[in-house]
N, C-alpha and C positions, 0 to 999 in steps of 0.2 A: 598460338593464341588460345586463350582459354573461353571455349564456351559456355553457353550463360543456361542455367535451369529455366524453364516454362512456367507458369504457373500462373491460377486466378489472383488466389490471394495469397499475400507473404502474412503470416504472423509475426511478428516480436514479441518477444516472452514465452513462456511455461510454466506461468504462475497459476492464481486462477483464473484471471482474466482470459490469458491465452488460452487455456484447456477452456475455458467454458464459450468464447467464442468460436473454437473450432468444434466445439459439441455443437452448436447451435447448426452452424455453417452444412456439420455432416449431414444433420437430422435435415435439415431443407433440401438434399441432394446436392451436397457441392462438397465436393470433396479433394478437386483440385486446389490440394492447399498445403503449404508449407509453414511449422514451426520452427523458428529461429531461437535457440535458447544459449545465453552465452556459458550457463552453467555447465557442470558436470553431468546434471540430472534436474526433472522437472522441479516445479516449488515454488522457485520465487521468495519469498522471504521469509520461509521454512523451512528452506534446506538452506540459506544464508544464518538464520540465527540458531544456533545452538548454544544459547548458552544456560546456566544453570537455572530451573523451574520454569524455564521456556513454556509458557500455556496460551493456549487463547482467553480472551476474555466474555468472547460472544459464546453461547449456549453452541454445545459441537451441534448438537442435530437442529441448528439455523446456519450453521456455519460448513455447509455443502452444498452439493449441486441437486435442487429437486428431483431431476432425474437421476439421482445417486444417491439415495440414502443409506447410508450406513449404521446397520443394526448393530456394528461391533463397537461402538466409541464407548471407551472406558469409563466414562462419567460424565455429568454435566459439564465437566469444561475440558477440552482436547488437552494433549500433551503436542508441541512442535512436531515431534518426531511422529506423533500418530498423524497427523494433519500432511504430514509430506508423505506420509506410506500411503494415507489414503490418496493422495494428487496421483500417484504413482500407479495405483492401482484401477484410478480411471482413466488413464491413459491408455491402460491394457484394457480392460473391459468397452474403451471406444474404438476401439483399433487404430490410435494415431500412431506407435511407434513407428512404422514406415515414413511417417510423415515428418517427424521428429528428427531436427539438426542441434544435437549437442555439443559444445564447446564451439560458440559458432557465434560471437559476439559481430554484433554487424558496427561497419566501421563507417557509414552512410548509405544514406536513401536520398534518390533522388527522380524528381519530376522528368520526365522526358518529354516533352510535349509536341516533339516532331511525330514518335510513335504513340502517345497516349499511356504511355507506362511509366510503371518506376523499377530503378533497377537498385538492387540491394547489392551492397559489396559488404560478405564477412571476412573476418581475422581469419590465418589460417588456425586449422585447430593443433598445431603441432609445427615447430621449426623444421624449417624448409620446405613446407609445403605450401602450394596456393590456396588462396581464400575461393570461394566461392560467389558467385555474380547469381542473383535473382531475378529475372525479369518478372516481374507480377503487374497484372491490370488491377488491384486492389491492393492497398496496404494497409493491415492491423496494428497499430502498435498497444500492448500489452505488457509494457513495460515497469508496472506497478510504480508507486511514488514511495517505497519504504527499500529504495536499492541500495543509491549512495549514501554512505555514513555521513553524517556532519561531524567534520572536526573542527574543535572552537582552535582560533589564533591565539594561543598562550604563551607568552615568552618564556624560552627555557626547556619549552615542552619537548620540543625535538631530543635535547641530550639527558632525560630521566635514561638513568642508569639501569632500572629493570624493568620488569618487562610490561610494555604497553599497549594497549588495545581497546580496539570498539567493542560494545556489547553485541553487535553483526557481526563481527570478527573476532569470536573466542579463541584464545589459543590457550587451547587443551594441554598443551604442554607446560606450560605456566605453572609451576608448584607453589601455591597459593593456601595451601596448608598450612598453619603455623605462620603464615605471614600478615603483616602489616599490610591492609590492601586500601590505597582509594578510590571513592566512587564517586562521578561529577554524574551529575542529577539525579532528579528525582523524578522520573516519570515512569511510563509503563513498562520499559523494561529496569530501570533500577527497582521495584519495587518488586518486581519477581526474585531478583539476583540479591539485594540485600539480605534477604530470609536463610541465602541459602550460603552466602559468605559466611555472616553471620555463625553460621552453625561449625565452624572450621580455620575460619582466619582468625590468627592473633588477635585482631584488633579490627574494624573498618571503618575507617575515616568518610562519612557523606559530607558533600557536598551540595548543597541547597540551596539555588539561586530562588526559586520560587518555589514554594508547598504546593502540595496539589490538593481537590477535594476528593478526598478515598471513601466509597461507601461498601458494606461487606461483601465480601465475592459467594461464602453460600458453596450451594451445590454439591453434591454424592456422588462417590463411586455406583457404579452400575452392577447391581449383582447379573450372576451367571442368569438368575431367572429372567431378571431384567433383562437382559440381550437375547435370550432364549426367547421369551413372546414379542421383542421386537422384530425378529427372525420370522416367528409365526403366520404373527398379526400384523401386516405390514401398515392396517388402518389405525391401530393403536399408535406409530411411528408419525401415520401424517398426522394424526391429532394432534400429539405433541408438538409437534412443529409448525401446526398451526395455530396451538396454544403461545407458544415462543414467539411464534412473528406476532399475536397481539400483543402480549407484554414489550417487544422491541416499541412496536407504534404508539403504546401509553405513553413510554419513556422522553418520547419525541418534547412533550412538552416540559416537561422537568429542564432538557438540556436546552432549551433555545430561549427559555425565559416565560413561560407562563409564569407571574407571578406567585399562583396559590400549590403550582405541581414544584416550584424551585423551592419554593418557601419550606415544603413537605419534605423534599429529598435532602436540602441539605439541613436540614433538624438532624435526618438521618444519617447524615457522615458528620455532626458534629457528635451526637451520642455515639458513636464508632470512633470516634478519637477522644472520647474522655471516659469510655469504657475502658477503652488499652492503653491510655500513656497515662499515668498516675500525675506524673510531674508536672505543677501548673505550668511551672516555667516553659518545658519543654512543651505543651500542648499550645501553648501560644505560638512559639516559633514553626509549630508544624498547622497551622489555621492559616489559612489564606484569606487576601486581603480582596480578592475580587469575587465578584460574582459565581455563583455557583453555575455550571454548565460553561462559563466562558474558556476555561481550557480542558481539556480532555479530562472527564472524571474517571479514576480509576477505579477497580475493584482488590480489595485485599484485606486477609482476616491475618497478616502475619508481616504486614510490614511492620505495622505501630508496634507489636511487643516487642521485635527485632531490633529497632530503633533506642526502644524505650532498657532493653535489658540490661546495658552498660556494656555488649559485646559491640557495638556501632557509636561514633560520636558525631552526633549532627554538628555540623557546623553552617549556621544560617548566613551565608554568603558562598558569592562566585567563586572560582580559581581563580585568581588574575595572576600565575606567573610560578614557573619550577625552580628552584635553584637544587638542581642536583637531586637529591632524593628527597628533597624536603618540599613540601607544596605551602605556597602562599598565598592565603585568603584577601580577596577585596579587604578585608576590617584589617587587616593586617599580621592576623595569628600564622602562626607556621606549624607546619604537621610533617613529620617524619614517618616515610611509607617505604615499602619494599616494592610495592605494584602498582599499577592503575589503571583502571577501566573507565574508558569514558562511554556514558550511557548518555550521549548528549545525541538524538534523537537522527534527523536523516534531512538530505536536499530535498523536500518536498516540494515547495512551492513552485520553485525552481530545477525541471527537471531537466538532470543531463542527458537524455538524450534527444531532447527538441535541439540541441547542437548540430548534429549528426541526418537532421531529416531537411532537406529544401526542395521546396515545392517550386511554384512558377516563376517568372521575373528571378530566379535565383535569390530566393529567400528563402532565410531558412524560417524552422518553426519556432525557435530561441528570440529571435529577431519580430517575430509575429506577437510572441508572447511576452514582450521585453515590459511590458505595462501589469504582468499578472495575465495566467491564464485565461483565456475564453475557447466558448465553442458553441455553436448551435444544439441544443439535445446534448448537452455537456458529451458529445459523441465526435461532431462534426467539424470542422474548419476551413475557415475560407482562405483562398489562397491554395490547397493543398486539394486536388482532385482526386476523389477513389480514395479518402483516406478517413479512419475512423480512428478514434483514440478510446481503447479505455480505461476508465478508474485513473481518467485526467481530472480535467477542469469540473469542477461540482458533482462530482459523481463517488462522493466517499458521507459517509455517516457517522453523526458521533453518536447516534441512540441506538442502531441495530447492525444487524449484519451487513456487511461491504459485500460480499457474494452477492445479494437477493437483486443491488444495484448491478452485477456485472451480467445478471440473469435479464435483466431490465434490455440493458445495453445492447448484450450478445441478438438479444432478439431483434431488434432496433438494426442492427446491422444485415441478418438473416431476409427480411424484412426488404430493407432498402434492396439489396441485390437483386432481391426476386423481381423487385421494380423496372431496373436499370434497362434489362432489354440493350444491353453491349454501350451504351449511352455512357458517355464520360458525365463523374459529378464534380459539380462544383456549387459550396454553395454558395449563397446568395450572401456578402456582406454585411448588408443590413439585416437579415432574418438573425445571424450571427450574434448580432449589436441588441436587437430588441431583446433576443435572449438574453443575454448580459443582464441589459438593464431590468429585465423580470427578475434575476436571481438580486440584484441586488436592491430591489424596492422587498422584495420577503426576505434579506438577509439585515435590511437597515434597524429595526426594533429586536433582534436575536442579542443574544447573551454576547456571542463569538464577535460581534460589532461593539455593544454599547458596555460591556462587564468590566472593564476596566483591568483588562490585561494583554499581553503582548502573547498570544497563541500562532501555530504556524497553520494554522488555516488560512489565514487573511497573510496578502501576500504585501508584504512593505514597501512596494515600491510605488501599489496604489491604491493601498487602503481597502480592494477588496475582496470579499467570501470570495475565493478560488480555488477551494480542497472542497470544500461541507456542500453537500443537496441541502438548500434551506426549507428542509421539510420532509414531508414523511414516504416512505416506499411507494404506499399510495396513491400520494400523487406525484411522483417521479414515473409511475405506470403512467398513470391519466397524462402527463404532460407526454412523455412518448407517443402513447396510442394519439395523440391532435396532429401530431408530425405527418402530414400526407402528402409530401414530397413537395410541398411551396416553398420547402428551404432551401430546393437548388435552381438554381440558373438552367433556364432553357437554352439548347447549344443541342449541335447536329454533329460534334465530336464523336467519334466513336472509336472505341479499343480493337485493334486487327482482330479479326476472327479466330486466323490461325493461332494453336498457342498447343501446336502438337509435336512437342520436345525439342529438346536444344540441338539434334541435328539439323534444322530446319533455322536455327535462329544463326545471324551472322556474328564474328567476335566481336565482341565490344569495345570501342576505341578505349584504348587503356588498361587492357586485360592483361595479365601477365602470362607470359607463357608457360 
């Protein structure tokens, strides 16, 4: 029989999430702790996307860990591959590789409430080997909401003759030179990838079920000087980035519907698409019909001429259907292609792995969340004892950096534990619920509610905000720091003390030998 690892807390993931709550976790003295990463190596959905002009969109130096600033970032906006070196590189400078389980995909989590635990069972990392068993008195999941691909249901889709893929699953191999290539959607990663098709394929057929509103992306490479007195001057560094998080929290109003800040920004992406697309006709078809902020604004000074050059043919309708190599538009056109990338976006709302986790009464968190995410402190969940989620339910941004929330969070977790004093949490259902209904009395007047379009922030099944903080970093701080532990249930539960190594622990019924 296979014995089981010890441990405070299990992480899931090695995104930022994960690295940044085990930063937190170390720095308060708890270093009893395990990362679970199913990848090859840390990142999360930087070392998943590599595909062509792969960049971030938030400013690099907001787009790290306070406690890691990075004087080397090539410019105002990261490159993919820089953003995973640097993940990479504070892993070493925090000393988590020992901690660190790669190729370790975990296959369930679950509540044990006879011992106050949860035990974690991964995949083995390699044929014929055993998976490994977790026992942890806390569970992290850090399992970011940009993992699984969305694949839309296409008929025909399955038997296109060459070669096909998600924009998270580039295949490199793909000789895409000289060919016909098409692209279903239009959003933040087809708008990087078109520019760069564009400059090498035959031809590129988009596809454009809805337009987005694009305003100019901006921004400079860094000279050597430049990174030289960021090096120096490490105060000239915070400035900056504390220049960057004010301009983030301007932004806030622009996207969620102030009137007079939306009115302003989208002036400013419509002069950005009647600067670069000449063609009346086609400027129409690329204007969106809803409200500015309701779905993800993007940044790009190289979609519209890409678009506009005659090396891309928009075509303003869905795929509905493959026959063989030809793809057939809703309106009914057909388009003959060699390839095709579907840039059609990711399970967010709906994350797979609350499948995989079940708390008490034998529920799972899928089953918990079957109405659209919730959680206490977009952190917490009831039902699910010693467990923290983040960069789940409300805890994502569409004005500023998603890091600054997971920095929010990680502390918010740090925090609680120092509390716990060995004490099982559970929180309070109702604390859970009044949260809810707070996010959604500041999400009912927001763009992402009333703008007049179908976004994957709002979750379908019930109508509500369950991606977006409806508001500013600010006060996603202020809302944490009132958190002073009314959210959980009083209960004389407590976590076995011992928890010093797995000769000590017994096998676990169901272990494999």
């Amino acid at each position: 029989m296979t014995s089981a690892t010890r441990v405070e807390v299990a992480i899931v993931g090695a995104g930022f999430a994960g690295i940044g709550v085990a930063i937190a976790l170390q720095r308060a003295g708890r270093d009893d702790i395990v990362l679970l990463e199913r990848g090859a190596s840390v990142g999360g959905t930087w070392r998943d996307n590599t595909y062509p002009g792969i960049a971030c969109d938030v400013p690099a130096h907001l787009y790290g860990f306070a406690t890691h600033p990075n004087p080397a970032w090539s410019g105002t906006f990261a490159t993919g591959a820089e953003i995973h070196a640097y993940l990479e590189r504070v892993v070493d400078d925090e000393g988590l590789r020992d901690r660190l389980r790669l190729n370790a995909p975990v296959q369930s989590a679950e509540w044990d409430a006879a011992r106050s635990v949860w035990v974690i069972r991964t995949a083995p990392a390699h044929a014929g080997e055993a998976g490994e068993v977790i026992v942890a008195d806390v569970l992290v999941l850090a399992c970011g909401r940009l993992t699984e691909p969305a694949i839309p249901r296409i008929s025909g889709l399955e038997h296109f003759p060459g070669p096909l893929f998600h924009s998270a699953r580039w295949d490199h191999t793909a000789q895409l030179a000289g060919a016909r290539v098409g692209v279903v959607g239009t959003g933040a990663s087809a708008v990087q990838i078109v520019p760069e098709l564009a400059r090498t394929a035959a031809h590129v057929t988009l596809f454009q079920r809805t337009p987005a509103w694009i305003v100019p992306r901006g921004g400079e490479a860094y000279s050597e000087g430049d990174r030289a007195r960021f090096f120096t001057d490490p105060a000239s560094l915070e400035a900056l980035r504390a220049d960057l998080y004010a301009e983030g929290e301007e932004r806030f109003a622009s996207r969620s519907g102030d009137s007079v800040a939306a009115a302003a920004a989208e002036a400013v992406a419509r002069a950005h698409l009647e600067r670069q697309v000449p063609d009346p006709a086609l400027r129409v078809a690329l204007t969106p019909d809803y409200a500015f902020g309701c779905k993800r604004v993007l940044l790009s000074d190289d979609f519209y001429p890409a678009v506009a050059s005659g090396a891309v043919s928009l075509v303003s309708s869905a795929l509905s259907a493959v026959d063989g190599s030809t793809l057939v538009a809703s309106d009914g056109s057909r388009h003959e292609v060699d390839a095709l990338v579907l840039a059609t976006g990711f399970a967010s709302a709906r994350q797979p792995y609350a499948e995989l986790v079940v708390g008490e009464q034998g529920r799972s968190l899928a089953e918990h969340w079957s109405g659209g995410m919730t959680a206490f402190a977009s952190t917490v969940v009831s039902g699910f004892p010693n467990m923290f989620v983040l960069n789940g339910p409300n805890a994502s941004l569409g004005h500023s950096s998603s890091v600054l929330m997971i920095e929010e969070q990680a502390g918010y977790v740090a925090r609680v534990l120092d509390g716990r004093s060995g004490r099982v949490l559970r929180v309070d259902p109702a604390a859970e619920r009044a949260y809810t209904g707070e996010i959604a009395r500041a999400a009912a007047s927001t763009r992402w509610m009333t703008g007049g379009c179908r976004n994957w922030y709002v979750d379908d099944r019930s109508g509500r905000l369950t991606l977006l903080w409806p508001g500013t970093v600010d006060a996603f701080r202020a809302r944490l720091a009132r958190a002073d532990g009314s959210e959980f249930l009083p209960t004389t539960d407590r976590t076995p003390a011992d928890r010093h190594g797995p000769d000590r622990e017994p096998a676990l019924e169901g272990s494999s030998a």
